[in-house]
MARZAMI-392248 format. One record per residue (C-alpha): residue number from 0; x, y, z; residue in one letter. Coordinates in Angstrom, 2 decimals, always signed. Layout:
BEGIN
ATOM  num        u        v        w  residu
ATOM  NUM        X        Y        Z       a
...
This chain:
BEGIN
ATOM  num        u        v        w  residu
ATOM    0   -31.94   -20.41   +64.79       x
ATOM    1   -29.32   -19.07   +62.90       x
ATOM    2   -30.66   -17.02   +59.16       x
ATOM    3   -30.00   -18.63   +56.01       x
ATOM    4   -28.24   -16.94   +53.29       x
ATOM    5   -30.68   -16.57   +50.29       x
ATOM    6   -28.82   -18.41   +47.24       x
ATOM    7   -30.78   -18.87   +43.73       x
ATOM    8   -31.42   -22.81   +42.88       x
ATOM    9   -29.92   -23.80   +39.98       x
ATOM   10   -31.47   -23.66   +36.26       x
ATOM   11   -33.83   -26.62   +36.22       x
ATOM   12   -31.82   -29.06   +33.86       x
ATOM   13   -32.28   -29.60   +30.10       x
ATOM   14   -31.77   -33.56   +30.74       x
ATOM   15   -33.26   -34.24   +34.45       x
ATOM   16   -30.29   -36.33   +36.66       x
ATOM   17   -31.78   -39.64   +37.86       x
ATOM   18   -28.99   -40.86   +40.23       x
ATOM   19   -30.47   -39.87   +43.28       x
ATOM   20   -33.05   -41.21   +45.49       x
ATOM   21   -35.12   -40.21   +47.89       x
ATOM   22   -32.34   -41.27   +50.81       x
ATOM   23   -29.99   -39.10   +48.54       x
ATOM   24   -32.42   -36.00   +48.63       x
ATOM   25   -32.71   -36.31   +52.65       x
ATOM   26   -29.10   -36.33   +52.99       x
ATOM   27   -28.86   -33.03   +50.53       x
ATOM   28   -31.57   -31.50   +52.93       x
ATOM   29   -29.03   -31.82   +55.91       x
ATOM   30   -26.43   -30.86   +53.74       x
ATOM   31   -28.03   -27.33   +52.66       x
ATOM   32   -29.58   -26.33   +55.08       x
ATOM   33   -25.81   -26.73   +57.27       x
ATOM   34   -23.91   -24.59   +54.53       x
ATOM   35   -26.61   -22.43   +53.98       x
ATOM   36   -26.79   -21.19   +57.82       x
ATOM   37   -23.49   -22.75   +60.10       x
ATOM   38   -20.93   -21.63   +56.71       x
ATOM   39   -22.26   -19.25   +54.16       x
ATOM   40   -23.60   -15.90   +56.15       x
ATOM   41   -19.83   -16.23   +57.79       x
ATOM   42   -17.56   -15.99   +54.68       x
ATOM   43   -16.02   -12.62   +55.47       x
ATOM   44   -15.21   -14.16   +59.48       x
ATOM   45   -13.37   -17.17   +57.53       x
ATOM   46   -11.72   -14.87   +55.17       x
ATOM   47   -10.42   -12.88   +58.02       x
ATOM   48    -8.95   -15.39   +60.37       x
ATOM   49    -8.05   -17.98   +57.00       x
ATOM   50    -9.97   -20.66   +58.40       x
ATOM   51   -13.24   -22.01   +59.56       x
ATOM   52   -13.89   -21.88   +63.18       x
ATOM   53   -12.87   -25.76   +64.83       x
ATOM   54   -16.31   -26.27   +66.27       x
ATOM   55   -17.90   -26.59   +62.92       x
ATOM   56   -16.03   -29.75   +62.14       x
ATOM   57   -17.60   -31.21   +65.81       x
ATOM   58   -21.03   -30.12   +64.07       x
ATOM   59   -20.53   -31.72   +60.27       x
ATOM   60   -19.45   -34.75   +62.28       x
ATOM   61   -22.90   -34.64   +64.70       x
ATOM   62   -25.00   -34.13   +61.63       x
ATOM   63   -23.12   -36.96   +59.71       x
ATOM   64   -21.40   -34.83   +56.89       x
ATOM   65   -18.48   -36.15   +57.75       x
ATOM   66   -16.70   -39.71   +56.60       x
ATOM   67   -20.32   -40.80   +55.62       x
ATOM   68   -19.11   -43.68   +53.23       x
ATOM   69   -16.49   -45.23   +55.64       x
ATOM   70   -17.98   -48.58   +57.09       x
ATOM   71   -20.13   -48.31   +59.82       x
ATOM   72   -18.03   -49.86   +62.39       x
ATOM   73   -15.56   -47.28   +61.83       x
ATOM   74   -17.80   -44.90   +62.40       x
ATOM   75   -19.34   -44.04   +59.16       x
ATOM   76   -22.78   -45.05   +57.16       x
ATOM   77   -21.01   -47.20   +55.00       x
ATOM   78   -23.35   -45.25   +51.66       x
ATOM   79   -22.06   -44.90   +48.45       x
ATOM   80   -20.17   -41.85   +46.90       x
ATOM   81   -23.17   -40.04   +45.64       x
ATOM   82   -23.60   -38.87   +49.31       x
ATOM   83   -20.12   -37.67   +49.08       x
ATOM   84   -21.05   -35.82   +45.62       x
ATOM   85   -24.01   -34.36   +47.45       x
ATOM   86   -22.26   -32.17   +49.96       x
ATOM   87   -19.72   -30.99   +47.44       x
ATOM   88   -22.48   -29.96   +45.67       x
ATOM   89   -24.12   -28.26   +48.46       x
ATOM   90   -21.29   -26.68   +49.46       x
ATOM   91   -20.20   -25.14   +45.87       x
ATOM   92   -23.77   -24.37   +45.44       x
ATOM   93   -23.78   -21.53   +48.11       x
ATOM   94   -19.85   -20.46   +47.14       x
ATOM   95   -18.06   -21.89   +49.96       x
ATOM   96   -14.27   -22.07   +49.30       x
ATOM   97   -13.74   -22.42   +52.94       x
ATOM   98   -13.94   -25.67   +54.79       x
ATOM   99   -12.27   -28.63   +54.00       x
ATOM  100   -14.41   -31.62   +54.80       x
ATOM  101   -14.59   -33.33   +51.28       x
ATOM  102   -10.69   -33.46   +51.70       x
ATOM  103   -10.72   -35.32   +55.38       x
ATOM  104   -13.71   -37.15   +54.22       x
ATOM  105   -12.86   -38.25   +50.52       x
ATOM  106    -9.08   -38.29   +50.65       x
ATOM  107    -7.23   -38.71   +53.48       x
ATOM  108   -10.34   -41.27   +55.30       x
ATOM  109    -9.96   -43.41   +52.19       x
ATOM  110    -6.50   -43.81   +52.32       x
ATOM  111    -6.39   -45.46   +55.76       x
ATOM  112    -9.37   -47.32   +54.82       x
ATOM  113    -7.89   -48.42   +51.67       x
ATOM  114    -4.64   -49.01   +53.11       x
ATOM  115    -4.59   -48.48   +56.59       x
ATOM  116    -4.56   -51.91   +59.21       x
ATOM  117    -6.99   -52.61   +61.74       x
ATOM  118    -4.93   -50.75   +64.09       x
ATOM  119    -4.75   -47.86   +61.88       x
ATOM  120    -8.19   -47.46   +60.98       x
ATOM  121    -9.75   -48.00   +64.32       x
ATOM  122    -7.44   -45.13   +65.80       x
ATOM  123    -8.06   -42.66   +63.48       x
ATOM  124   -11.69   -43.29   +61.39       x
ATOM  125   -13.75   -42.82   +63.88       x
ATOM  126   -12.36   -39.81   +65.67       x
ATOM  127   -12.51   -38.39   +61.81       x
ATOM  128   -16.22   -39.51   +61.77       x
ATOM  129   -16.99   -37.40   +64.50       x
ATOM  130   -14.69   -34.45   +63.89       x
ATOM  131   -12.50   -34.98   +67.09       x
ATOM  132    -9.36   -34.87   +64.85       x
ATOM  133    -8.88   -32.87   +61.65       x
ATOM  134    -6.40   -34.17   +58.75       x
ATOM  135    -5.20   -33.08   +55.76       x
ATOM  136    -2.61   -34.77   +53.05       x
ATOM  137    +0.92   -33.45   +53.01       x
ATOM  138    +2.13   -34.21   +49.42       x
ATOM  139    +2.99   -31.23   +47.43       x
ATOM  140    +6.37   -29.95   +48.19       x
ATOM  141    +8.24   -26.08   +46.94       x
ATOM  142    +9.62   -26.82   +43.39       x
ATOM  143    +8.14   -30.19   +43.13       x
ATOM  144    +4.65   -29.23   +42.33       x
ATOM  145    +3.07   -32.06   +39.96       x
ATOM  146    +6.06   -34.07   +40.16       x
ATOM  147    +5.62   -36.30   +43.43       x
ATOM  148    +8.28   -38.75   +42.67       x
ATOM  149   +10.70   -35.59   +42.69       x
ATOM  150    +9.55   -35.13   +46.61       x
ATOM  151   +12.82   -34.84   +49.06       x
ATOM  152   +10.91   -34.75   +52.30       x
ATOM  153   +13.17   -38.14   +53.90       x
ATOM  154   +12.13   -40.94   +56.24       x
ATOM  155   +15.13   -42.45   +57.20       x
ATOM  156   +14.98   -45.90   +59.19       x
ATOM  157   +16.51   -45.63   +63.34       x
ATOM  158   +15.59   -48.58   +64.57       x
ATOM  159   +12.02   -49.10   +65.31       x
ATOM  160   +11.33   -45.35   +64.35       x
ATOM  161   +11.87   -43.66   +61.24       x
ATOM  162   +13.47   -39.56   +61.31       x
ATOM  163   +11.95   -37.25   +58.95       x
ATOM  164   +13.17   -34.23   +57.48       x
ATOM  165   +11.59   -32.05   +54.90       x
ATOM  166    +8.57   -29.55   +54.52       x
ATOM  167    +5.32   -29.52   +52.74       x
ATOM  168    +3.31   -27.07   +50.78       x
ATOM  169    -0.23   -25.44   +50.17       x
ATOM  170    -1.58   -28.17   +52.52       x
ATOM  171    -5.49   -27.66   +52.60       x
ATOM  172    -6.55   -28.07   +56.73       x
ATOM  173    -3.09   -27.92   +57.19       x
ATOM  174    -3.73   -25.08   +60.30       x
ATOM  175    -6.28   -26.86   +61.89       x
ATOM  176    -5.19   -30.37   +61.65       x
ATOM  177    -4.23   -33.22   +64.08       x
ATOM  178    -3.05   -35.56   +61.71       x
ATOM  179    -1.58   -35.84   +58.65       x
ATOM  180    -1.24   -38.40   +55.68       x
ATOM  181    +2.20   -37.65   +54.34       x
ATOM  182    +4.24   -38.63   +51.40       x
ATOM  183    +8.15   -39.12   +52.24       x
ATOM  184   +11.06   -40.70   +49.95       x
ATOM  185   +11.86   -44.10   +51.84       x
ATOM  186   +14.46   -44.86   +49.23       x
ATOM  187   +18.29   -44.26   +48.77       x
ATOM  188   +17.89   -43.01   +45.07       x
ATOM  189   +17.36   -39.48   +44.39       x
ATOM  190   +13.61   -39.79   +43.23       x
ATOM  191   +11.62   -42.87   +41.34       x
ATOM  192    +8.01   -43.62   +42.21       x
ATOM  193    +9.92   -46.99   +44.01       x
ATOM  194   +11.24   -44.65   +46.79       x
ATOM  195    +7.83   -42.72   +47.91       x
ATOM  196    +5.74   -43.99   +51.12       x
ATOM  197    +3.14   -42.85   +52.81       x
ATOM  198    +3.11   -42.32   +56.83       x
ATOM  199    +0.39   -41.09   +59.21       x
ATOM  200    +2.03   -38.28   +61.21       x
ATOM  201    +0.22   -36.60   +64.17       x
ATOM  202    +0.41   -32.40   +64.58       x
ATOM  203    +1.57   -32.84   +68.11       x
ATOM  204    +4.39   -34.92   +67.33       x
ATOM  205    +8.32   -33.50   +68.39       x
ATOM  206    +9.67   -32.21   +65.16       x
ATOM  207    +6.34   -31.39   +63.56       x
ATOM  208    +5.38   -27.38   +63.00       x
ATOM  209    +2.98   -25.25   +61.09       x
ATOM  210    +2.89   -22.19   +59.04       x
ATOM  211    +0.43   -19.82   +59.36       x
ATOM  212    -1.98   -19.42   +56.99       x
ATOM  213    -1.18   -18.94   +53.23       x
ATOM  214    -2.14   -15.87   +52.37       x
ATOM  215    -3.66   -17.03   +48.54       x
ATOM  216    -5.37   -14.52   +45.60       x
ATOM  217    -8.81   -16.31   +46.63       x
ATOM  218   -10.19   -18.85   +48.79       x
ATOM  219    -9.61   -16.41   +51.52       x
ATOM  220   -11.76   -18.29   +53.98       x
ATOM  221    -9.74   -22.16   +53.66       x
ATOM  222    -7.23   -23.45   +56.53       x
ATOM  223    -3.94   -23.75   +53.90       x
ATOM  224    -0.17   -23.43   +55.02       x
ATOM  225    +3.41   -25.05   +55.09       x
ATOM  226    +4.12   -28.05   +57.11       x
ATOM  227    +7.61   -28.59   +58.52       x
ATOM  228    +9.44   -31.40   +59.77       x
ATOM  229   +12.86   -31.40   +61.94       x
ATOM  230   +14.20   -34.48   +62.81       x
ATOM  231   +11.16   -35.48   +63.84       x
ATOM  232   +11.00   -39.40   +65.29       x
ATOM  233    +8.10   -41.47   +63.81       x
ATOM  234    +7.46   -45.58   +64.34       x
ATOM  235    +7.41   -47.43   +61.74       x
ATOM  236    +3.79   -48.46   +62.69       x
ATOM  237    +2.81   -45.36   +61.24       x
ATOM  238    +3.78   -46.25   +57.94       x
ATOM  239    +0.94   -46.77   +56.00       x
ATOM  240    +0.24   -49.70   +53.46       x
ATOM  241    +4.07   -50.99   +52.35       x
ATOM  242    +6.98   -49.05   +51.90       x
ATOM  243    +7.53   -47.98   +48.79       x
ATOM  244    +3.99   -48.58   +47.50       x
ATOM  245    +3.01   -44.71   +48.21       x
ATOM  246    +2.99   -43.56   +44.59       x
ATOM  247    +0.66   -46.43   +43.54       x
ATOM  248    -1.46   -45.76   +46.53       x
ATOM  249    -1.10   -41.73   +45.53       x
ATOM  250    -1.97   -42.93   +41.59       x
ATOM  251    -5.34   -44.93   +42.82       x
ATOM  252    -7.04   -42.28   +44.99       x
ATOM  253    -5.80   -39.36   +42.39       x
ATOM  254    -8.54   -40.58   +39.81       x
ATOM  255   -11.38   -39.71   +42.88       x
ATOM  256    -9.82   -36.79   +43.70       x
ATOM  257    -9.93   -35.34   +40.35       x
ATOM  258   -13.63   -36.79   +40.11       x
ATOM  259   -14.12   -34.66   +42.90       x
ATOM  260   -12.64   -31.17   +41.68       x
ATOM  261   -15.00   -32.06   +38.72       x
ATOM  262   -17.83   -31.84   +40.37       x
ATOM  263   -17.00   -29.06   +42.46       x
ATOM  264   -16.63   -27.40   +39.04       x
ATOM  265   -20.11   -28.40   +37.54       x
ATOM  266   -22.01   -27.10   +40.94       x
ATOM  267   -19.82   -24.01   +40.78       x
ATOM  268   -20.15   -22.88   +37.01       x
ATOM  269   -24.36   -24.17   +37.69       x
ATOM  270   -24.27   -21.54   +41.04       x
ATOM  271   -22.50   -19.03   +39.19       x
ATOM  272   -25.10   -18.89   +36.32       x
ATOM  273   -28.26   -19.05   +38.18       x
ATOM  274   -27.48   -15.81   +40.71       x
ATOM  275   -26.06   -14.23   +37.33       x
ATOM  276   -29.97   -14.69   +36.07       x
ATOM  277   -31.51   -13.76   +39.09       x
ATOM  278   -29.02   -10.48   +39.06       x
ATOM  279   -29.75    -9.51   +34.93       x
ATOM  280   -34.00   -10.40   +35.16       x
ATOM  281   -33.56    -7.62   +38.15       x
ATOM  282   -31.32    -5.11   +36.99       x
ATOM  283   -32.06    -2.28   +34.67       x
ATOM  284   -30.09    -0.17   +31.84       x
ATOM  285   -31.07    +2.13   +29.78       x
ATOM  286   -34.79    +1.68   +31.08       x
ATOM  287   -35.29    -1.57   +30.86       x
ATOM  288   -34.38    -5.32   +32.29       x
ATOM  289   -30.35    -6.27   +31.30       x
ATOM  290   -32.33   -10.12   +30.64       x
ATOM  291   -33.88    -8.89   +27.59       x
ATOM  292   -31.18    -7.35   +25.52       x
ATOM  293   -29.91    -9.75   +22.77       x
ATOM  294   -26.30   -10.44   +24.13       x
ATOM  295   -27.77   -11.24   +27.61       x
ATOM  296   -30.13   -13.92   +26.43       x
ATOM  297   -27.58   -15.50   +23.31       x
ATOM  298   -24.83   -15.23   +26.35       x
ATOM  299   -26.67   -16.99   +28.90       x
ATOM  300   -28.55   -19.84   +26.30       x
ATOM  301   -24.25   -20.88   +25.81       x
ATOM  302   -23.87   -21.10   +29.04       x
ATOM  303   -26.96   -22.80   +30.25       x
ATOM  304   -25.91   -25.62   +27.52       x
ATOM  305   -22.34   -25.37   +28.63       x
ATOM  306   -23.10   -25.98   +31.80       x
ATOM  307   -25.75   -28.62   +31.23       x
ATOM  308   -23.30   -30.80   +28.96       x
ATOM  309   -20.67   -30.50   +31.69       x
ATOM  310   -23.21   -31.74   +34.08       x
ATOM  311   -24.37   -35.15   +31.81       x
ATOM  312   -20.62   -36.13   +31.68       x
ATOM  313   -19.79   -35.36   +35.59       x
ATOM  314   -23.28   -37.58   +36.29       x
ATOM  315   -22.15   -40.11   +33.64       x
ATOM  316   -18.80   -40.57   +35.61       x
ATOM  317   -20.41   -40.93   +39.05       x
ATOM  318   -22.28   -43.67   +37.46       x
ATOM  319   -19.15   -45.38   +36.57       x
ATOM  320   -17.56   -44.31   +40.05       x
ATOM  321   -20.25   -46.68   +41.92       x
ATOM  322   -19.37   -49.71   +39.00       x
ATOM  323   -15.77   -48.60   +40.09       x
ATOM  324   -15.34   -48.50   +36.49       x
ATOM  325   -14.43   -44.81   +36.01       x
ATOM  326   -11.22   -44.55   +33.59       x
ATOM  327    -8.52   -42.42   +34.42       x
ATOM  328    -8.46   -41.06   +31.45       x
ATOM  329   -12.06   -39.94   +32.06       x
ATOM  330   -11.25   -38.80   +35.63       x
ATOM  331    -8.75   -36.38   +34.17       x
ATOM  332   -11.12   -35.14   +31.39       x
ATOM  333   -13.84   -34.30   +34.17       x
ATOM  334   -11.12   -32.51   +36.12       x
ATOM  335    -9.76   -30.95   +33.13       x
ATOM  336   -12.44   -29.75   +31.13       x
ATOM  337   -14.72   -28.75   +33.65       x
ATOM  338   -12.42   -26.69   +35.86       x
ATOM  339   -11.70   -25.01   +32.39       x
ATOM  340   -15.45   -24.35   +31.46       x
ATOM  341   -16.31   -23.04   +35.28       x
ATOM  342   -13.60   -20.49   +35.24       x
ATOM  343   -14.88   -19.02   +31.61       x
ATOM  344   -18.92   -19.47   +32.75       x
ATOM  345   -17.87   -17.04   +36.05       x
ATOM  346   -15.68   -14.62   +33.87       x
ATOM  347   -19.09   -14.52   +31.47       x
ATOM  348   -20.83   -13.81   +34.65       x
ATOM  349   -19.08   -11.60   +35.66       x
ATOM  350   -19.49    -9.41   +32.81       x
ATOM  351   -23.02    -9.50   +32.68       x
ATOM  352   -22.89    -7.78   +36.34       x
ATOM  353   -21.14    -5.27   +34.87       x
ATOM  354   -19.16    -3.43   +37.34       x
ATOM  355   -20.90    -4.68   +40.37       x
ATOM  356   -19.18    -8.19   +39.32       x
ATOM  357   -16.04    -6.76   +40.79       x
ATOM  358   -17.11    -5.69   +43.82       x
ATOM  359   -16.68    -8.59   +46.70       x
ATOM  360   -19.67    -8.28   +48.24       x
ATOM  361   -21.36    -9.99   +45.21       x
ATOM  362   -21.52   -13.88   +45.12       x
ATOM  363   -19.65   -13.74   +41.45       x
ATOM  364   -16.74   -11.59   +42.29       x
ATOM  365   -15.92   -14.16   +45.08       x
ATOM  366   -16.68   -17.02   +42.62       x
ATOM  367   -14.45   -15.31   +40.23       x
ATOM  368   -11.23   -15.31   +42.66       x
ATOM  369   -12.04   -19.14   +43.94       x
ATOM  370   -12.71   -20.77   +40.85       x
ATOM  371    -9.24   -20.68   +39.22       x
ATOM  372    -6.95   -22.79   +41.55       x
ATOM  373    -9.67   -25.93   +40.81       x
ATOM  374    -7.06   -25.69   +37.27       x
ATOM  375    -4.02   -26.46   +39.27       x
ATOM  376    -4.18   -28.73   +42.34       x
ATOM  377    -5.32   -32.25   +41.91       x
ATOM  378    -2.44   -32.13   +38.83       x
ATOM  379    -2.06   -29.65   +36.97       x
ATOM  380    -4.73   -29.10   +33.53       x
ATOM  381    -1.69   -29.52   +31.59       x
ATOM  382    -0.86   -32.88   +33.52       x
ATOM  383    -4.44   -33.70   +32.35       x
ATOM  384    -3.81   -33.72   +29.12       x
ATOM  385    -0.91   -35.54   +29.31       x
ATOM  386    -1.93   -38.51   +30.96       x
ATOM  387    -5.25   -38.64   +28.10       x
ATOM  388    -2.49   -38.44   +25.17       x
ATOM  389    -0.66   -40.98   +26.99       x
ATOM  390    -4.23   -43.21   +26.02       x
ATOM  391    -4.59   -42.71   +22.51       x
């Protein structure tokens, strides 16, 4: 039996969550007690070789982490999203930046069940169930960033095949993966969300190569790199959904996505603040406990409400989420806001360790160097607040 890392539980909450039932709490049982010995006590292995090791994706799949809310004879449970918000919640809660499940589970299964045909999603959803193949979604591109309908990786038509060219960027299980959900320009104009498509393209076709690992300021530990394509020959039955419909397929899963760096967020900035109270009640200056000095306790009071206000609004939109009624103007204001408040709650943190916040063998120093990206991908903070203004 492998050792479990020890990681604090999180401050009980000012307004108790009620979404959750006793199912739920099972689920999070499996869920915990897999990050907390198979992925936490091996952060600085992942950090080393830039990925997870393959075998753990065979094990998330045994224990059903993986693809849970796919329908069951595609070989998922066919539960609701809360499950889904369970294991990211799990996962943030012991400071795992490293594997990519959510991702391969939440993104890329949902877009071949969304869109996919029967074809597609008997292929592929099952083998993804069971973590047989790995994916990962290839949209970002260098000096596109935000902008997908600026993209220039090309599918041009041959016949019954179509030949891409391009390359891809900061693609999360983009090492590791067998298959990839990619976003090429179909059209003849130079960009327009008319002209983007999505394709299914597998890691071991012709044409198809990999970086290695990215080699980032934090989230040492998670599979990331460039994806290339060379004249590389793909069927047109790998097209996914229509052509030309792959922005408003992009637009419709972005809202879940963003839902989803949200909570990460709220789990994160809750993690961060509970070891930071363990760490002050133990430590001592000038002869007595850093929890009782005035700053301490006024510090940590704003960011237990913080924190607990961020948390009512992320539960509030997972109730809507399961109505299916979730805005996007919300969805960007989860993403937004609380990827802004968990990177100032671990700064704060880490200045009520003192020096010992800098040092990498603490929880919060880690926390400090993984938080920040969760302001960038999924659209940028700034793209956040454009899309709100866009709504009033």
């Amino acid at each position: 039996m492998l050792n479990a890392v020890h990681v604090p539980e999180p401050l009980s909450p000012m307004i108790p969550r009620t979404l959750f039932s006793a199912e739920h709490e099972a689920f999070r049982t499996t869920a915990r007690r897999f990050f907390e010995t198979e992925i936490a006590p091996f952060h600085e292995k992942w950090a080393e070789q830039q990925h997870i090791d393959r075998q753990l994706w065979n094990r998330a799949g045994e224990l059903g982490l993986l693809c849970c809310t796919m329908p069951e004879q595609y070989g998922g449970s066919g539960v609701d999203r809360l499950y889904s918000m369970i294991l990211i919640e799990e996962q943030a809660r012991v400071g795992d930046s490293a594997s990519g499940f959510a991702l391969h589970s939440d993104i890329v299964a949902n877009y071949i069940n969304n869109f996919g045909n029967e074809e597609q999603k008997q292929a592929w959803l099952p083998k993804m169930a069971t973590g047989e193949v790995v994916t990962a979604i290839a949209m970002t591109e260098p000096g596109t960033g935000s902008d997908l309908q600026a993209i220039r990786t090309t599918a041009i038509e041959d016949g019954d095949d179509y030949i891409v060219n391009g390359s891809k960027i900061f693609i999360t299980n983009g090492y590791l993966c067998d298959m990839a959900v990619v976003a090429v320009k179909t059209g003849t104009s130079e960009s327009g969300a008319q002209n983007v498509s999505l394709m299914i393209i597998e890691a071991d076709r012709e044409g198809f190569s990999k970086g290695k690992p990215l080699k980032k300021v934090g989230m040492h530990g998670q599979d990331t790199c460039e994806l290339f394509f060379n004249d590389m020959r793909v069927p047109k039955s790998n097209l996914l959904g229509v052509e030309g419909m792959g922005f408003f397929m992009l637009m419709k899963e972005l809202a879940w996505e963003r839902m989803m760096i949200g909570i990460i967020c709220a789990a994160s900035a809750e993690g961060a603040l509970a070891s930071t109270v363990e760490y002050v009640k133990s430590r001592k200056a000038f002869g007595k406990s850093v929890a009782t000095f005035q700053n301490t306790r006024f510090k940590l009071a704003e960011l237990r409400s913080e924190t607990q206000i961020a948390r009512v609004f992320v539960d509030r939109c997972m109730e809507q989420i399961l109505k299916n009624e979730l805005s996007v103007e919300a969805a960007c204001a989860a993403k937004y806001w609380v990827s802004d408040l968990a990177s100032k709650v671990v700064d704060e943190c880490v200045q009520l360790h003192g020096g010992y916040g800098y040092m990498l063998e603490y929880p919060i120093a880690r926390a400090y160097l993984d938080i920040r990206p969760n302001r960038i991908y999924g659209g940028t903070n700034e793209i956040m607040k454009e899309l709100i203004s866009r709504t009033i």
